[in-house]
C-alpha positions, -999 to +999 in steps of 0.1 A: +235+056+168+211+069+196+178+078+182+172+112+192+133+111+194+133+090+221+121+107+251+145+112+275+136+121+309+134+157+324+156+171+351+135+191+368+111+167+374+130+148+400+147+148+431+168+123+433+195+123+408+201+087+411+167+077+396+168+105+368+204+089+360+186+054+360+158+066+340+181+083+317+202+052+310+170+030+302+156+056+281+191+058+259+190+022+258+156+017+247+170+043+218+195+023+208+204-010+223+246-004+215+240+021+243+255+010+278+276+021+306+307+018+288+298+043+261+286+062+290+318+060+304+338+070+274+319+098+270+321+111+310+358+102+301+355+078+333+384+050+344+353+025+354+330+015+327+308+004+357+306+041+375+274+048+364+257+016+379+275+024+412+261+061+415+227+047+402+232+018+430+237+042+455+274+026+459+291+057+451+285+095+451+293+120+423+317+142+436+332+178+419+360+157+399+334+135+381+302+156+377+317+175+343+318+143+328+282+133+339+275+168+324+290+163+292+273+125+287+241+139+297+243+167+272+222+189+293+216+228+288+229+252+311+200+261+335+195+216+333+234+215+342+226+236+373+196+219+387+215+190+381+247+201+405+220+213+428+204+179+428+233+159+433+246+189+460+212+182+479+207+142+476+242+141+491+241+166+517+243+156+556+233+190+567+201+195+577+202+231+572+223+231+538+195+206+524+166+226+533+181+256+512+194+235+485+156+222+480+146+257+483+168+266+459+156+238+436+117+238+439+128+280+429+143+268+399+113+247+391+091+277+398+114+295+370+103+265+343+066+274+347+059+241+363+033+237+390+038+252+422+019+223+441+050+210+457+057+244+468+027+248+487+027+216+501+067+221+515+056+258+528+022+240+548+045+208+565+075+228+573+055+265+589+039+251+622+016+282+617-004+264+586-010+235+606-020+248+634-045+270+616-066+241+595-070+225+632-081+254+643-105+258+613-119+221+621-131+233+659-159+258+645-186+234+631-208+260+618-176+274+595-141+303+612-139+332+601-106+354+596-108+375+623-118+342+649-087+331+634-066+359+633-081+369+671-064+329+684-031+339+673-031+378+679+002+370+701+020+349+676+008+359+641-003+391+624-034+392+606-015+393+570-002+362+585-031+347+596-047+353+559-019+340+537-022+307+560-058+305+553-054+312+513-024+288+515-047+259+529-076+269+505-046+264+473-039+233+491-078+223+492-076+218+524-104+244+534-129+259+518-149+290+521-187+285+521-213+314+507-211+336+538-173+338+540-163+310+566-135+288+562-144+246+569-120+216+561-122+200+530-110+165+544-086+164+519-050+144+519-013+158+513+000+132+488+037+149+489+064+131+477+093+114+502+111+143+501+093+173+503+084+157+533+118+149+549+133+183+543+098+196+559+089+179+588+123+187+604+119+223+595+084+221+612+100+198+645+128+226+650+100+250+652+081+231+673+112+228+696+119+262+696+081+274+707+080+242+731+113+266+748+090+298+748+065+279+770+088+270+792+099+300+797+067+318+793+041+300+802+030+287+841+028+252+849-007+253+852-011+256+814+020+238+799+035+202+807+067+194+805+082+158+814+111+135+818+132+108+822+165+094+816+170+057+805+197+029+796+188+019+759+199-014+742+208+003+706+178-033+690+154-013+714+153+021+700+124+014+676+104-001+706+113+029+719+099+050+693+066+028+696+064+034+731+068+073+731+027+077+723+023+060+757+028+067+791+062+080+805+061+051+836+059+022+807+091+031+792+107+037+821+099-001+832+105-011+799+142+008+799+150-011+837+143-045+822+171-039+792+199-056+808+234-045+784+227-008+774+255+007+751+243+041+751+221+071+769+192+088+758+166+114+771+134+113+765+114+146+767+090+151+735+119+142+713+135+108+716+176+112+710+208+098+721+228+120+744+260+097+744+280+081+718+289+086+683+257+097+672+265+135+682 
């Protein structure tokens, strides 16, 4: 039989369901080493004895029809079944918009279990263009900002409650820190945040970015603002050159694009880089 002080792994400490499901199997194992995928089978009441290496192989998903079993073999408690479903609901998701408030919904119920709201903080800085924009702005005043410099360089697009909860956000973060007469300097400190707090983030924080790049353009004169160009032919092998070759200047790719001699699909390059024909829309 399994020997039930062996650690088994905790839920809500991942984010990928496919790797808690692989570090659940080795941990039942190293209980017991009758355990395998058939038992884990028979007890999901599965047809394939093998399921549970697919999922974990990334060769098949769970799907609404098997996850009761996976449920039942993983003996999980109630709020555990949930963040479970959630997880699997997330990892599979194609939505960009339904993954960003499924891992909303999960780093809530991790909040719930009293664990640390790190990865919180560090989804709320990558995906609000505000936070970022703020510790840059913190790093121009050598001699230390202040809240109201700060809150005075965003008057049009933040309030000042706005403006402080950024700062305290950044100081949680230690990214800044406040010296002995109340200014604000950067720390130099690193975001280590795992794969995917950052994936769900950084297209929250590019959508915003889009969407205040179409207030400029609509707002602000040419004098101030830049906006540029150009549509090109792009070999599918060439879109990573492509991607290398978006830091530099608009004229190289263009020359770059005419020198591709069988293109199979369109793209426009503005700030973003993204394919305006063919299956990928």
């Amino acid at each position: 039989m399994y020997n039930k002080g062996a650690d088994l792994p905790e839920i809500t400490r991942y984010y990928d369901y496919r790797q808690y499901l692989s570090d659940f199997y080795r941990a039942k194992k190293g209980g017991n080493p009758d355990y395998s995928y058939r038992v884990f089978a028979r007890m999901a009441s599965l047809g394939s004895p093998s399921h549970l290496k697919m999922v974990i192989d990334g060769q098949r998903n769970l799907s609404h029809r098997t996850i009761p079993g996976y449920l039942r073999a993983l003996g999980l408690t109630k709020p555990d079944r949930e963040y479970f479903e959630t997880l699997v609901q997330f990892n599979q998701a194609s939505d960009m918009e339904r993954r960003q408030s499924l891992f909303e919904k999960l780093l809530a119920s991790r909040q719930k279990r009293g664990l640390t709201p790190l990865e919180k903080y560090q989804y709320e800085f990558l995906s609000n263009w505000q936070h970022v924009v703020i510790y840059v702005l913190v790093g121009l005043q050598s001699e230390g900002a202040t809240v109201e410099w700060v809150q005075r360089q965003l008057s049009k697009k933040l309030s000042p409650a706005e403006a402080q909860h950024s700062l305290q956000l950044l100081d949680k973060l230690d990214l800044i820190e406040e010296d002995e007469v109340g200014r604000w300097h950067q720390t130099k400190g690193a975001l280590s945040t795992p794969d995917e707090v950052k994936d769900v983030a950084i297209r929250k924080y590019h959508s915003e970015m889009i969407r205040l790049g179409l207030v400029s353009l609509r707002n602000d004169p040419p004098e101030i603002r830049e906006f540029n160009g150009v549509t090109l032919p792009v070999d599918a092998a060439s879109v990573e050159k492509f991607k290398e070759m978006i830091r530099k200047f608009r004229k190289e790719m263009n020359q770059y694009a005419s020198s591709v001699e069988q293109s199979d699909s369109v793209y426009q390059l503005n700030i973003q880089f993204f394919p305006i024909l063919g299956d990928h829309q």
